[in-house]
DSSP file (Angstrom, degrees, kcal/mol; ACC not computed):
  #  RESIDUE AA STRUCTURE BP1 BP2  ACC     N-H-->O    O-->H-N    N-H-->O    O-->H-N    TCO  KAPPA ALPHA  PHI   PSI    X-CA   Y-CA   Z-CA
    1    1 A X              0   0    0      0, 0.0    43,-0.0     0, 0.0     0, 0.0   0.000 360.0 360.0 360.0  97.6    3.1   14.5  -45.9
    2    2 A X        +     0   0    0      2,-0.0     2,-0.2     0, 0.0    43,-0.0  -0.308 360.0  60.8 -56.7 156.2    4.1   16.9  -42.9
    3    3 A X  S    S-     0   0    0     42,-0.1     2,-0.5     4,-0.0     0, 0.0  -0.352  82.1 -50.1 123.0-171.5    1.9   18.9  -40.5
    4    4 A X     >  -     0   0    0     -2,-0.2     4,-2.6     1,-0.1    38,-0.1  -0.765  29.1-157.0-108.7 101.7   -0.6   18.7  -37.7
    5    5 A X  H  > S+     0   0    0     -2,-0.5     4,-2.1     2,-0.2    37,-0.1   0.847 101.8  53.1 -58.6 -23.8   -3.7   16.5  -38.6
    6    6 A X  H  4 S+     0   0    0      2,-0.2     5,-0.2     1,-0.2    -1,-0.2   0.942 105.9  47.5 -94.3 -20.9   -5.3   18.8  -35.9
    7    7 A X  H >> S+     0   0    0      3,-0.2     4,-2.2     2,-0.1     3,-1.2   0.993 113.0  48.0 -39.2 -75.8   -4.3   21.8  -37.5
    8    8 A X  H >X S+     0   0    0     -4,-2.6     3,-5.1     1,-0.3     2,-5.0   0.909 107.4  55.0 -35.2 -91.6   -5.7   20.2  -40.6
    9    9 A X  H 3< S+     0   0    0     -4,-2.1    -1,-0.3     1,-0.3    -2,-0.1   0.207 111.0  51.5 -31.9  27.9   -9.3   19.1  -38.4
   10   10 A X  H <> S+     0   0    0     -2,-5.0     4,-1.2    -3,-1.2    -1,-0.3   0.385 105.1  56.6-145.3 -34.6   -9.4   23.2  -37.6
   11   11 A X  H <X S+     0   0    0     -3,-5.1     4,-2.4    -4,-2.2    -2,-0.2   0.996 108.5  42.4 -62.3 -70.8   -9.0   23.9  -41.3
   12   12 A X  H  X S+     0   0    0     -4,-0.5     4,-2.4     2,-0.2    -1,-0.2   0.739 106.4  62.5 -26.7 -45.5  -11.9   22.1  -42.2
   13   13 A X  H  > S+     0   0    0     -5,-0.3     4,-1.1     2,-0.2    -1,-0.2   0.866 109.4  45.0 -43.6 -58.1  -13.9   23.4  -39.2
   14   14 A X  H  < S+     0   0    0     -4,-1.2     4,-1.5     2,-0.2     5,-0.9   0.950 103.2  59.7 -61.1 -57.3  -13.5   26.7  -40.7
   15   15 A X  H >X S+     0   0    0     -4,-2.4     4,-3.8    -5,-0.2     3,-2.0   0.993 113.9  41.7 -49.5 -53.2  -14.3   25.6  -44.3
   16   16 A X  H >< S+     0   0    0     -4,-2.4     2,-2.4     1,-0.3     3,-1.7   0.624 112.9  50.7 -83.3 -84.5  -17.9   24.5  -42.8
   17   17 A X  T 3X S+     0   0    0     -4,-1.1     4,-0.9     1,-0.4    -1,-0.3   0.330 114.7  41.0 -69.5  -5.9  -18.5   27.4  -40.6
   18   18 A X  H <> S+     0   0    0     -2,-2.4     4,-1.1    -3,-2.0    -1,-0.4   0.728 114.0  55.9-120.2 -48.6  -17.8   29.7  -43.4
   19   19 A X  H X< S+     0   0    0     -4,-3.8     3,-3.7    -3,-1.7    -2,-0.2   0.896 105.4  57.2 -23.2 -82.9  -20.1   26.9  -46.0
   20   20 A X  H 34 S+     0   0    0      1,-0.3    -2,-0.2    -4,-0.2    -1,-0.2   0.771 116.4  31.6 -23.8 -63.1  -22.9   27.5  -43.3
   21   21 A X  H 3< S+     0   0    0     -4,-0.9    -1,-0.3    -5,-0.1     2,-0.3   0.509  84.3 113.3 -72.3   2.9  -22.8   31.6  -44.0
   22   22 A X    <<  -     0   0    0     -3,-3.7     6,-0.0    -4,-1.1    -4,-0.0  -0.610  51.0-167.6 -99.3 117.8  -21.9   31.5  -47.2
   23   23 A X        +     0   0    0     -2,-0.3     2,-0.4     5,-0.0    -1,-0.1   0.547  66.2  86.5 -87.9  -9.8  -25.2   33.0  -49.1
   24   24 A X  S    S-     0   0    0      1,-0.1    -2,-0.0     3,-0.1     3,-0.0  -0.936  75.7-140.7-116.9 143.9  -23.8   31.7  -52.9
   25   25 A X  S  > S+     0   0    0     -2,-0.4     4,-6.0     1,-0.3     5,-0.3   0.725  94.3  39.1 -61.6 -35.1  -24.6   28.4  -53.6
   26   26 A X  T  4 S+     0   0    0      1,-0.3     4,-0.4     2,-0.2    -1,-0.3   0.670 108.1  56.5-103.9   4.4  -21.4   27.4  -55.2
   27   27 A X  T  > S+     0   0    0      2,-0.1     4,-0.7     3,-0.1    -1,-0.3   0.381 104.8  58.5 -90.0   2.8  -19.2   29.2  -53.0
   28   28 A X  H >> S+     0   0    0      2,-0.2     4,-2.3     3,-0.2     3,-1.8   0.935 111.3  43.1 -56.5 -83.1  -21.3   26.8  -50.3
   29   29 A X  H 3X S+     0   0    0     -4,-6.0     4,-3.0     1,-0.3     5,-0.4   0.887 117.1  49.4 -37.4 -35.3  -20.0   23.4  -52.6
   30   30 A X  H 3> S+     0   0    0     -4,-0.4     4,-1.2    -5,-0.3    -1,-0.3   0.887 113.3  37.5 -81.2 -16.0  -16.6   24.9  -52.7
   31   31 A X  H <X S+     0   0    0     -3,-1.8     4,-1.7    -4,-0.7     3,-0.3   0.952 120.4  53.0-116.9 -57.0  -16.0   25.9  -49.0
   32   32 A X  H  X S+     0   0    0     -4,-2.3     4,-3.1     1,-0.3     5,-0.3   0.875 113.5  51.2 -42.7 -50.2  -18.2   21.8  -48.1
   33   33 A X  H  X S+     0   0    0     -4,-3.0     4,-2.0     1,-0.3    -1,-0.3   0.982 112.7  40.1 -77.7 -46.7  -15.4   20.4  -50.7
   34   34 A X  H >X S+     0   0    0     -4,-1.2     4,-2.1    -5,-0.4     3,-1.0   0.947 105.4  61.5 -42.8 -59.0  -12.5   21.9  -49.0
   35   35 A X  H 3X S+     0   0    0     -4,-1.7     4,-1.8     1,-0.3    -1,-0.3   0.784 107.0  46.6 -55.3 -41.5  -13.6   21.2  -46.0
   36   36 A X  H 3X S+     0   0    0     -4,-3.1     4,-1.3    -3,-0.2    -1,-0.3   0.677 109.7  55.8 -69.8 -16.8  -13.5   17.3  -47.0
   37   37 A X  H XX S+     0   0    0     -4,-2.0     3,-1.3    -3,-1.0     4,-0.7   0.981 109.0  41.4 -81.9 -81.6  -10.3   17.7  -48.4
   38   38 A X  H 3X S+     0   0    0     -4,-2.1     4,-2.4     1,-0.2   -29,-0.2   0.731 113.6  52.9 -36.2 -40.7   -8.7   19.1  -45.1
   39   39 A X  H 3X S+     0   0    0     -4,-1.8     4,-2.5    -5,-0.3    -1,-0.2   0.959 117.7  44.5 -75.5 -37.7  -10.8   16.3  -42.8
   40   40 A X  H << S+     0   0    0     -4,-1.3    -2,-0.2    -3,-1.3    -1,-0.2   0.620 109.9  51.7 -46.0 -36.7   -8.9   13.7  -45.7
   41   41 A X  H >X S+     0   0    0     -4,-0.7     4,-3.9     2,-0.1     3,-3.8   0.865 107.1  52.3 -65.0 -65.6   -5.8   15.3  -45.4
   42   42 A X  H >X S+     0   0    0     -4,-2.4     4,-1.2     1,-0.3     3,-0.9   0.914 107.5  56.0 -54.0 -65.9   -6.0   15.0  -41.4
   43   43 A X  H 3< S+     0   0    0     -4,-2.5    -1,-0.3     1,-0.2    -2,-0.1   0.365 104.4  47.9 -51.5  15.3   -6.6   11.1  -41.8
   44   44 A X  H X4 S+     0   0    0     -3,-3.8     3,-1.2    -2,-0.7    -1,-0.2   0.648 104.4  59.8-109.0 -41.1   -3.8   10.2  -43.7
   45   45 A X  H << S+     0   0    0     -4,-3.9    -2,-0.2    -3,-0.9   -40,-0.2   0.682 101.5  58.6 -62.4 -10.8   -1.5   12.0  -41.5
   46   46 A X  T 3<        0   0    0     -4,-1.2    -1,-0.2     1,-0.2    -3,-0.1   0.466 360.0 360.0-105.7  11.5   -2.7    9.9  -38.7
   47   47 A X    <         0   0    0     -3,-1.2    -1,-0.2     0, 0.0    -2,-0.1   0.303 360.0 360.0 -73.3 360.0   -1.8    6.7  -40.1
């Protein structure tokens, strides 16, 4: 899997800052879920 795990860790950073404002509930989960996805992404690339 190419790319930049910190790239990745900056994507995720965004996904929760934008969770945190997010006033609908399930665009909340979806932006939370991403955001784990991206932080998952970054640990694999650093193996």
């Amino acid at each position: 899997m190419p790319g930049d795990p910190k790239e990745r860790r900056q994507r995720a950073l965004r996904c929760t800052e934008l969770a945190e404002n997010a006033a609908d509930s399930q665009l909340k989960a979806v932006l939370k879920h991403l955001a784990e996805q991206w932080l998952k992404m970054a640990v694999e690339l650093e193996r």
